[in-house]
C-alpha positions as CSV (number, residue, x, y, z in Angstrom):
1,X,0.0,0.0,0.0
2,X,1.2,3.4,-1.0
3,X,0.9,6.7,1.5
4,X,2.2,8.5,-2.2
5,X,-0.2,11.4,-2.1
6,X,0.3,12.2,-5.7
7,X,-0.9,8.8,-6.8
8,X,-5.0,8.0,-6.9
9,X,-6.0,5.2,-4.5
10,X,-7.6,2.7,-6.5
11,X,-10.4,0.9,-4.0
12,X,-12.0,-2.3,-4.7
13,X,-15.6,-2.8,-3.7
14,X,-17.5,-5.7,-3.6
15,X,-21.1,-5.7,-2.4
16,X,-23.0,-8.7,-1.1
17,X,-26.2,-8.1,-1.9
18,X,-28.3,-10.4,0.2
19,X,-25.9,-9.5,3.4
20,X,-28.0,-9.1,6.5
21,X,-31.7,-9.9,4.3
22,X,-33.0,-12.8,7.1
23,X,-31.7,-9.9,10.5
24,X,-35.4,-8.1,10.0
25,X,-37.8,-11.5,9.4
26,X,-36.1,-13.1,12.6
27,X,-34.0,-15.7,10.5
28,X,-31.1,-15.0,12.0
29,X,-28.5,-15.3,9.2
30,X,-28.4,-14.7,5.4
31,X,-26.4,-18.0,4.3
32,X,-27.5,-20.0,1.9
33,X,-30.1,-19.4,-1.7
34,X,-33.1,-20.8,0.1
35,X,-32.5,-18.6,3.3
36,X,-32.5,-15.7,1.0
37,X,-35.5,-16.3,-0.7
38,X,-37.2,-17.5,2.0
39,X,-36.7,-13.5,3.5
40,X,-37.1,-12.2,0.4
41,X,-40.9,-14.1,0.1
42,X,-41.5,-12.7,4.3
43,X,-40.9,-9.3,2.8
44,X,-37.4,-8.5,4.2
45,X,-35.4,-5.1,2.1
46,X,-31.9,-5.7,1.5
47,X,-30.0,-3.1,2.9
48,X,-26.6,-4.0,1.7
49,X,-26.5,-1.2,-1.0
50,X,-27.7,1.1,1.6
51,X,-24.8,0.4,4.0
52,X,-22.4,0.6,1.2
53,X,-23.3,3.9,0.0
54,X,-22.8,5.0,3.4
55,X,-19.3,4.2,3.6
56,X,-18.8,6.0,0.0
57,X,-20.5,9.3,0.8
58,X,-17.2,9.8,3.2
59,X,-15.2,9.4,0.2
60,X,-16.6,11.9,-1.9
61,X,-14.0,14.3,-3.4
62,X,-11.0,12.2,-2.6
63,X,-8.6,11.1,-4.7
64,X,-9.9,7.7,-5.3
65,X,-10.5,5.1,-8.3
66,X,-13.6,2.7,-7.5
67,X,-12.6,-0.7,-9.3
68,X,-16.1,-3.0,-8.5
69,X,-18.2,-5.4,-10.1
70,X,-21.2,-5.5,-11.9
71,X,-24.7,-4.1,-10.6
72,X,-25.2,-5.0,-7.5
73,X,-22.2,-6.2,-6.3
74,X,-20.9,-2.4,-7.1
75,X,-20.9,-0.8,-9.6
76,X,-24.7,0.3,-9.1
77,X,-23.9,1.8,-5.1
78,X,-20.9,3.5,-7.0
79,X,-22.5,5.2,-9.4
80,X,-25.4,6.3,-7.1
81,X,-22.5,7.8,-4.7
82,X,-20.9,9.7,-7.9
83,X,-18.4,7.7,-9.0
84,X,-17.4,6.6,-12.4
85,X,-16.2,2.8,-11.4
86,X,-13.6,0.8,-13.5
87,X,-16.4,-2.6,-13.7
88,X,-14.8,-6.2,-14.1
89,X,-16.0,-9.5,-14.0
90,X,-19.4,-10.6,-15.0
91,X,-22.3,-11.9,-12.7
92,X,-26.4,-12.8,-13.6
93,X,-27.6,-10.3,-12.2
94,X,-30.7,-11.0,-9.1
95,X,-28.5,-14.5,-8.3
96,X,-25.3,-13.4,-6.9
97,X,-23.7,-16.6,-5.2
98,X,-20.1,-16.8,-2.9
99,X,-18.0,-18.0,-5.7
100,X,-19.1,-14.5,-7.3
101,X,-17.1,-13.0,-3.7
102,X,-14.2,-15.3,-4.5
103,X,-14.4,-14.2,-7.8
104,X,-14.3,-10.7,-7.7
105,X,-12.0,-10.4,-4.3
106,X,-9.3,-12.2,-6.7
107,X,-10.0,-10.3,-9.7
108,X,-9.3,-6.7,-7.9
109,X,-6.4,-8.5,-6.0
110,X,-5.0,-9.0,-9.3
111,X,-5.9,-5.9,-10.7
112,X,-3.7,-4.4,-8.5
113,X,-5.9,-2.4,-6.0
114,X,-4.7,-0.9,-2.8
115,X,-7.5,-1.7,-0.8
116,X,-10.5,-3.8,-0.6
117,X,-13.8,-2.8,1.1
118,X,-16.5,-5.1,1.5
119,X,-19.7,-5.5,2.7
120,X,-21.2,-8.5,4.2
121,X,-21.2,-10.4,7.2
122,X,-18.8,-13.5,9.0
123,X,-19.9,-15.6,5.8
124,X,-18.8,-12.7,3.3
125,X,-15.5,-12.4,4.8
126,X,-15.3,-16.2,5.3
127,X,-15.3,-15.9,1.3
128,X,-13.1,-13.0,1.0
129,X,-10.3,-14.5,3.8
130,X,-10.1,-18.3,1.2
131,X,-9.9,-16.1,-1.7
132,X,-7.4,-13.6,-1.1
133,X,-3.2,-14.0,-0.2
134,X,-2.2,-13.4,3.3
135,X,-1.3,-9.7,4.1
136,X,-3.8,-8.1,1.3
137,X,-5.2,-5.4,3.4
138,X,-9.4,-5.2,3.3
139,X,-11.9,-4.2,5.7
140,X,-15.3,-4.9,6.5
141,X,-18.5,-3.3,6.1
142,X,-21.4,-4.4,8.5
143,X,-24.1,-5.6,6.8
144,X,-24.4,-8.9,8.2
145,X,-26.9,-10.4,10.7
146,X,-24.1,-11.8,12.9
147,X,-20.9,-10.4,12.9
148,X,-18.1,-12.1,15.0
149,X,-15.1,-11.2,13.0
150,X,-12.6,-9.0,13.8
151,X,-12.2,-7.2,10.0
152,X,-15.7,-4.8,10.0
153,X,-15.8,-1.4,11.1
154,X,-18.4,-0.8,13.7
155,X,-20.2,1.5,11.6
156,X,-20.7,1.6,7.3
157,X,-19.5,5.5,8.0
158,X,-16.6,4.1,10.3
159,X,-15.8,2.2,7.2
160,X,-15.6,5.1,5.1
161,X,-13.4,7.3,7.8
162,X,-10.9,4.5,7.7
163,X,-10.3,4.3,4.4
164,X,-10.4,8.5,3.8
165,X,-7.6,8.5,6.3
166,X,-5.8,5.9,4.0
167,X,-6.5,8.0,0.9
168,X,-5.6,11.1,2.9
169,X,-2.0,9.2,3.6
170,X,-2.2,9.7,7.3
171,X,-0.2,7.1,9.3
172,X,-2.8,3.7,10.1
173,X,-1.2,1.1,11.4
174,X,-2.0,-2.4,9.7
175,X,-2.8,-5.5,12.1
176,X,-4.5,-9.1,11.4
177,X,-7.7,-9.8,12.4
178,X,-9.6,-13.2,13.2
179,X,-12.5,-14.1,10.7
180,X,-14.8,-16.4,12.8
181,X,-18.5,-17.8,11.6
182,X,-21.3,-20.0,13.5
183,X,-23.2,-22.6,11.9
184,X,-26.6,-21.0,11.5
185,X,-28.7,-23.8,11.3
186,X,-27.0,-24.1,15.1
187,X,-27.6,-20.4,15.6
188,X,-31.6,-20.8,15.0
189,X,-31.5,-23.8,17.8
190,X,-30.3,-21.1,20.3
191,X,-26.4,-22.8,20.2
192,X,-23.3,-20.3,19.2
193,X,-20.5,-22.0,17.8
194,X,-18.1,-19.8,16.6
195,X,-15.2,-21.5,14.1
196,X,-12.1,-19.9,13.4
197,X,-11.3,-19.9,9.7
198,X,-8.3,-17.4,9.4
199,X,-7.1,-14.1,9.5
200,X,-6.8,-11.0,7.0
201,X,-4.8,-8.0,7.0
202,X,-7.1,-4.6,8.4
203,X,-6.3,-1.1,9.0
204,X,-6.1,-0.9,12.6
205,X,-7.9,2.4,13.5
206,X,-9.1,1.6,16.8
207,X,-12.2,4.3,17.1
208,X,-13.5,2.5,14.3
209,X,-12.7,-1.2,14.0
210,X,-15.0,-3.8,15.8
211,X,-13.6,-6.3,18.3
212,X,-14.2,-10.2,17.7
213,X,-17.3,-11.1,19.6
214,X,-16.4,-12.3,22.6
215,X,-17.8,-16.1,23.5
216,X,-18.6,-18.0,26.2
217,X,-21.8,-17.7,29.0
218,X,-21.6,-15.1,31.5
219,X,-20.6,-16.4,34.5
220,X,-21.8,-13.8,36.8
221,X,-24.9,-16.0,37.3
222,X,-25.7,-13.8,40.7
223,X,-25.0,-10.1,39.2
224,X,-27.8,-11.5,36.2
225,X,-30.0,-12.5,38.8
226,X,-29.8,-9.0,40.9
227,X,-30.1,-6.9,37.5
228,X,-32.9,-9.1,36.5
229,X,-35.3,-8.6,40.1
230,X,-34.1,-4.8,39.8
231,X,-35.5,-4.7,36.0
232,X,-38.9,-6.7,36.9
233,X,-39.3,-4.4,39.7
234,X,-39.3,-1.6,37.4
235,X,-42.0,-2.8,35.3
236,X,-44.6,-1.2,35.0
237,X,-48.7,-2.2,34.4
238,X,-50.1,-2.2,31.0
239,X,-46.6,-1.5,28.9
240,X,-45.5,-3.9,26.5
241,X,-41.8,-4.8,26.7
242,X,-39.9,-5.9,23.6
243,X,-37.1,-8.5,24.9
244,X,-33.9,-8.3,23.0
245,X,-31.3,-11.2,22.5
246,X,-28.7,-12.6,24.5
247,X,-28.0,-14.3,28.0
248,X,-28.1,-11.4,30.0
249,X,-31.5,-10.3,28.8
250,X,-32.1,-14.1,28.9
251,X,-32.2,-13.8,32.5
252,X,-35.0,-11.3,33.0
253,X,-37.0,-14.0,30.8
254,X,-35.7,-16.6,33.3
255,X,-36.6,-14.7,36.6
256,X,-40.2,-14.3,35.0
257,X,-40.5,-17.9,34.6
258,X,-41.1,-17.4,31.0
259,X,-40.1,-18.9,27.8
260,X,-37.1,-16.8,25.7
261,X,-35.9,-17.1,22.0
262,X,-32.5,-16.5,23.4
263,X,-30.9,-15.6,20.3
264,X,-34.1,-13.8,18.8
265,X,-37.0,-10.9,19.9
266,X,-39.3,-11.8,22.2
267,X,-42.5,-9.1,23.5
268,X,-44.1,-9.3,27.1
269,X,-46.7,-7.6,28.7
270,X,-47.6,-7.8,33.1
271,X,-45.0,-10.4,33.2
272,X,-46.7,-12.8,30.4
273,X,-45.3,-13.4,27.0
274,X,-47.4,-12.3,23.9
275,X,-45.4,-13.4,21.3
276,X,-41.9,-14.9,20.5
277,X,-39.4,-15.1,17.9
278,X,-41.0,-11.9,16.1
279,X,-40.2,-10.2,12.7
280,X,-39.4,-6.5,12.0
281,X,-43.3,-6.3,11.6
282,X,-44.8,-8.4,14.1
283,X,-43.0,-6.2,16.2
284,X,-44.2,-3.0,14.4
285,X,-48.2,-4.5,14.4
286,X,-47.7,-5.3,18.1
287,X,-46.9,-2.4,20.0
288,X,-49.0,-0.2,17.9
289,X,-50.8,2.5,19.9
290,X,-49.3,0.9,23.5
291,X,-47.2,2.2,25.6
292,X,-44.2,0.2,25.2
293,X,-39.9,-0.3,26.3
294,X,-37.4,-1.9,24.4
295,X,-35.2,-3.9,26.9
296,X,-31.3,-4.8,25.4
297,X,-27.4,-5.8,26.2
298,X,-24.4,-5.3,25.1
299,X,-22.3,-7.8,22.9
300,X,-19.5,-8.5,24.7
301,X,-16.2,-7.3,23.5
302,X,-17.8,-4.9,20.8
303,X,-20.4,-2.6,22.9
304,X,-22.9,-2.6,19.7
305,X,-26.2,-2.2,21.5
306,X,-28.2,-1.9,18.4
307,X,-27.7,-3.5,15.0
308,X,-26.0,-6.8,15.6
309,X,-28.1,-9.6,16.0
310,X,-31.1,-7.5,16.8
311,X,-31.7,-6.2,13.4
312,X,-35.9,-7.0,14.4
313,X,-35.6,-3.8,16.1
314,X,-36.0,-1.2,13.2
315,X,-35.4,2.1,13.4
316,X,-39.4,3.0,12.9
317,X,-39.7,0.9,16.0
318,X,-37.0,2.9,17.4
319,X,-38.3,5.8,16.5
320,X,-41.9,5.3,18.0
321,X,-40.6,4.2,21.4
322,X,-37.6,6.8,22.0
323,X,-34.4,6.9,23.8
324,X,-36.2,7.4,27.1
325,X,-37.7,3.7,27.1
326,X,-34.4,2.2,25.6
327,X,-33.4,-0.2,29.1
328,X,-30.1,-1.3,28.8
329,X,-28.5,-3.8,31.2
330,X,-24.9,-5.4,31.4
331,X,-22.6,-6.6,34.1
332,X,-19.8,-4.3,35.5
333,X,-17.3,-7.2,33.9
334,X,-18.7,-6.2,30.4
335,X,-18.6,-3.1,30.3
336,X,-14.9,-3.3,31.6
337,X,-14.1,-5.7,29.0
338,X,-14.8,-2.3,26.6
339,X,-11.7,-0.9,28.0
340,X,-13.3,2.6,28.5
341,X,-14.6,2.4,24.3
342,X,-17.9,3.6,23.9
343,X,-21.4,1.9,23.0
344,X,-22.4,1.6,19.6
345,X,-25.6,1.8,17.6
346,X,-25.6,1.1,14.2
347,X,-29.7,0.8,13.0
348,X,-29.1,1.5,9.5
349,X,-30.5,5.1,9.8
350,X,-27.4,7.7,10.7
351,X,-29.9,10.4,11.9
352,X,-31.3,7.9,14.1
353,X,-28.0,6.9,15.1
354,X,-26.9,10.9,15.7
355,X,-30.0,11.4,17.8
356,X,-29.6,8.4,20.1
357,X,-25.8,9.3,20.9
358,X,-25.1,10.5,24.6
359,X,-25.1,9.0,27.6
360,X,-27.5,6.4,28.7
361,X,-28.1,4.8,31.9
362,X,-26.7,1.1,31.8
363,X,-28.8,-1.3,34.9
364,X,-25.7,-3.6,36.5
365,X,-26.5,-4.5,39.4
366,X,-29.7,-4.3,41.5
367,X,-30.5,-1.0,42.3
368,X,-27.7,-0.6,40.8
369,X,-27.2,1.6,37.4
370,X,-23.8,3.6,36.0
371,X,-24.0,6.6,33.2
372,X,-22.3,5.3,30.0
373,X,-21.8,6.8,26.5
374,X,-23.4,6.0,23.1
375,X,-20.3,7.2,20.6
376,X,-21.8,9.1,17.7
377,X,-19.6,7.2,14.3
């Protein structure tokens, strides 16, 4: 990679277009033709073009040449961003597949970019870590449903500051980064097994490059109890609470005696469950006129709070209830696992994301709470 300011940064950009599609419909994952259509037919919006052109509106006016593949794996979010893309390769269009990744991740390789940005989730970079050499730099934009790889900004507009400061030729230092995937057929069971399946090279801008996920159950089993009988307490008659993944909010569900789709969306209402599993619009239809909370945690090691693995909560669901009946709760230990980095919310909607930035109260303990910060990127 060149810092040569006189010389035009030539970017390669590959789009998955089906990244993320089965996050709103509660599918949990995007792997796989019949997963796709099947989220496709339950009325899910791909929003991998989206995400992309978020991370190219931060390169706007730079020196840099797009080199990208056909329609939607490119050279359609390129244009729409104003920029007159060097196309390669060949794809039929509406039935992208992986080897089409492969393809086009080798092609640019060869074609002698500097950089390539992608975007896609742990199965998109799965594809992009067997086709590409060791120490090829790339990096990651979210899209995905689940991410647990360490090459993805936290944010499509992180994405797009990393590689301006590239472009720019300010000094970012390059580091390897773990790309790790679950078996979703697994994942739908409510069982995370994460499998390590290499490394790639990423620009290591800290502010702006997500941790690997971190594993494992929570061990705190008393400190989930005590923030769970502090949460119940605080519920209050007639409100409908939305129940987001994961085994810390999987202990409120627990305390309540009710059943929980730990890995999905569950809704509540004076302590009895209305409906589980739910969709984007279940959620939507459900809470419709009623006074209702959204209850969530942190993913350990990363701080997202909003946008990975909950994709169910949209931003017009966001929208309706507020900041103000956003609960979040998380044990002392994870939030010290953050090393002092902020929260992150990344819903897809950067307004959204500007207005929900600040400091939020975070329940850890019983009657216990601490003041964190939401990180505006």
């Amino acid at each position: 990679m060149t810092n040569n300011k006189l010389r035009v940064f030539r970017l390669g950009l590959i789009i998955n277009p089906l990244a993320g599609v089965g996050g709103s419909v509660a599918l949990k994952g995007s792997d796989g033709a019949e997963t796709a259509r099947k989220a496709l037919e339950l009325g899910a919006e791909p929003k991998a073009q989206l995400r992309a052109l978020t991370a190219l509106s931060v390169l706007s006016g730079l020196a840099v040449e797009l080199v990208t593949y056909p329609g939607e794996m490119g050279e359609d979010a390129a244009r729409s961003a104003g920029f007159e893309p060097f196309v390669i390769g060949s794809i039929q269009a509406g039935h992208t597949t992986a080897q089409d990744t492969e393809n086009a991740a080798l092609a640019m390789y060869q074609e002698g970019v500097d950089l390539i940005m992608f975007t896609g989730g742990d199965g998109t970079a799965r594809n992009i870590c067997h086709a590409l050499p060791d120490q090829f730099p790339v990096l990651g934009i979210p899209a995905g449903v689940k991410i647990h790889s360490g090459v993805y900004a936290v944010t499509p507009k992180a994405a797009g500051e990393v590689v301006a400061m590239l472009v720019r030729g300010e000094l970012v230092t390059l580091g390897d980064q773990e790309v790790r995937d679950i078996d979703e057929a697994q994942f739908r069971e409510g069982r995370v097994r994460a499998k390590y399946y290499g490394e790639l090279l990423v620009p290591q801008e800290h502010r702006y490059l997500q941790n690997v996920k971190s594993g494992g159950k929570e061990i705190e089993e008393l400190v989930l109890t005590d923030i769970a009988a502090d949460l119940i307490e605080r519920m209050e008659p007639d409100t409908r609470y939305i129940i987001g993944s994961g085994t810390t909010v999987q202990a409120v569900m627990q305390e309540l005696g009710l059943p929980n789709t730990l890995l999905g969306v569950d809704l509540i209402e004076d302590q009895k469950l209305l409906a589980s599993d739910c969709t984007a619009q279940e959620l939507l239809a459900n809470t419709a006129g009623t006074s209702t909370k959204i209850i969530i945690t942190i993913i350990g090691g990363q701080g997202h709070i909003l946008g990975r693995g909950n994709q169910q909560l949209s931003p017009e669901l966001i929208k309706r209830v507020g900041k103000d009946n956003m609960i979040v709760i998380a044990t002392k230990t994870k939030l010290a696992e953050l090393g002092g980095r902020p929260l992150i919310v990344d819903t897809g909607d950067a307004e959204l994301d500007k207005e929900l930035a600040g400091v939020i109260p975070v329940i850890t303990g019983y009657h216990d709470a601490v003041l964190y910060r939401i990180a505006e990127i």
